[in-house]
Every structure is written in structure tokens, then in C-alpha cells.
N, C-alpha and C positions, 0 to 999 in steps of 0.2 A: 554465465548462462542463466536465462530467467526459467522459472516454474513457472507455469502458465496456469496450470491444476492448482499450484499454489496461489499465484496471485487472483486467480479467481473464488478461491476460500476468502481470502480475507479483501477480497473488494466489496463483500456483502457488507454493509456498515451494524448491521445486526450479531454478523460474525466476529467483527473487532470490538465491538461493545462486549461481547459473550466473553476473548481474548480478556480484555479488562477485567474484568470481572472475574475472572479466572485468576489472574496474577495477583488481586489486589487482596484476594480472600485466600490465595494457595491450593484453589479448588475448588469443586460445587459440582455439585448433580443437574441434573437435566429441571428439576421441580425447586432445587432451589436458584437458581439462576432465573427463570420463569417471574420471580416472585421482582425481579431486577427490571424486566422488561416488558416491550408492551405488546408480547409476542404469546400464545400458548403454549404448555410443557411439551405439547406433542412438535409445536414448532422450533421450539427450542430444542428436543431430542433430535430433529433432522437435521439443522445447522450442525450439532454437533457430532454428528455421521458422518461432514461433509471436512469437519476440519480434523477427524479423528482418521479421514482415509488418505489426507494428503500430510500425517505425521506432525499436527501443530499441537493435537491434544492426543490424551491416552486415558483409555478409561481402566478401574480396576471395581469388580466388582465386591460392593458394602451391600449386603443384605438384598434385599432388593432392585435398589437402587444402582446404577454405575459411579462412581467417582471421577469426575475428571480431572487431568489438570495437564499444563500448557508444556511442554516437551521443550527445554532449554535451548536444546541445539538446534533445534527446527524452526525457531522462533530467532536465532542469530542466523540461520541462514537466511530467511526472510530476511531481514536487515540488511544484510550483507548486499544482497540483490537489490533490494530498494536502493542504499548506498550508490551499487554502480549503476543503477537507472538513474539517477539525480545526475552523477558524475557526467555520464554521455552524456542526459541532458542540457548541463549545463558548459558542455564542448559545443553542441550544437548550437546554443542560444548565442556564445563567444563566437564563434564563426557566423553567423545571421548580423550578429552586431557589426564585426568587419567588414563585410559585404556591404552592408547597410549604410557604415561610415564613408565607404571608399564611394558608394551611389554618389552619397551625396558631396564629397568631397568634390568629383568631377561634375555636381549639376555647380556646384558652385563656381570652380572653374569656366565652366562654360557658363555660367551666365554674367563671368567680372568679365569676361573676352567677347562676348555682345557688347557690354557696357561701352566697353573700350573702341568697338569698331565705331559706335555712334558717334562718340565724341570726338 
């Protein structure tokens, strides 16, 4: 079953950047991720409201500041999903292909059976 709440958190390409960033560093605030992109902290703190309400980050509050960082499990479900959207996809593109073969197998047919009747 797809998240749609979820795959619309991380279809923002600002969001997956933010994601990165998150992983590669084990975490970061709102001001220091900012410093990463070419977005402002106020924009960067609304992304990550958006990926903190569909469980991909979690914040804990440092002084001030919130701490984020990327929620393990929530982040292999994502995958997981992605995964089986690839999967059906590519059942779908295998059957298009078939279809596609058997077209033209029979235009071929019929065009060696024209060939045939002229001669």
C-alpha cells in the first residue's frame, strides 16, 4: 500500500536534499541545514514540519533550537514502497512489451501474406 502523505513529503526535491543531509551528518537543525541550501531557515523549518508530520524525521528539542534526525523505520518503509512501485512498474512495462511484440509479430505476418499473394 502507497503513502501518498508520504510520497508527497519526499517528492519535494528540497525535502530529499534536506533527507541527505540529515543522514550524512546524523542530524541538524532547521539553521544548520539552511546553511546546506538555497532555501531560507524559515523555509527550511516548514519542510521540515512536513516531513516531521508524516514520521520521516523527529525532532528533539537542544536549547533553542530543535534537533532533527531521519526516523530508520520510516525511511525503510519509504523504500519498501518505492520498491513495490518499481516492481508493478516494471510488470506493467513486461506486459506493454508483450503486447507490443505480438503487434508487431502479426503486422509482420500480414505483411509476408500480402507479399505472398502478389507473387
Amino acid at each position: 500500500m502507497v503513502d501518498d502523505d508520504l510520497w508527497s513529503a519526499i517528492g519535494d526535491p528540497t525535502r530529499r536534499r534536506m533527507l541527505d543531509l540529515l543522514l550524512s551528518e546524523g542530524g541538524g537543525t532547521a539553521t544548520s541545514l539552511s546553511e546546506h541550501l538555497p532555501v531560507t531557515r524559515q523555509a527550511v523549518a516548514k519542510h521540515l514540519v512536513v516531513l516531521d508530520r508524516v514520521g520521516l524525521v523527529h525532532a528533539t528539542a537542544i536549547g533553542r533550537e530543535k534537533q532533527f534526525r531521519v526516523d530508520p523505520e520510516q525511511l525503510e518503509r519509504a523504500v519498501a514502497q518505492l520498491a513495490d512501485v518499481g516492481a508493478a512498474w516494471d510488470a506493467r512495462l513486461h506486459r506493454i512489451k508483450r503486447i507490443a511484440e505480438t503487434i508487431q509479430r502479426r503486422a509482420d505476418e500480414n505483411g509476408q501474406q500480402s507479399t505472398e499473394k502478389k507473387q
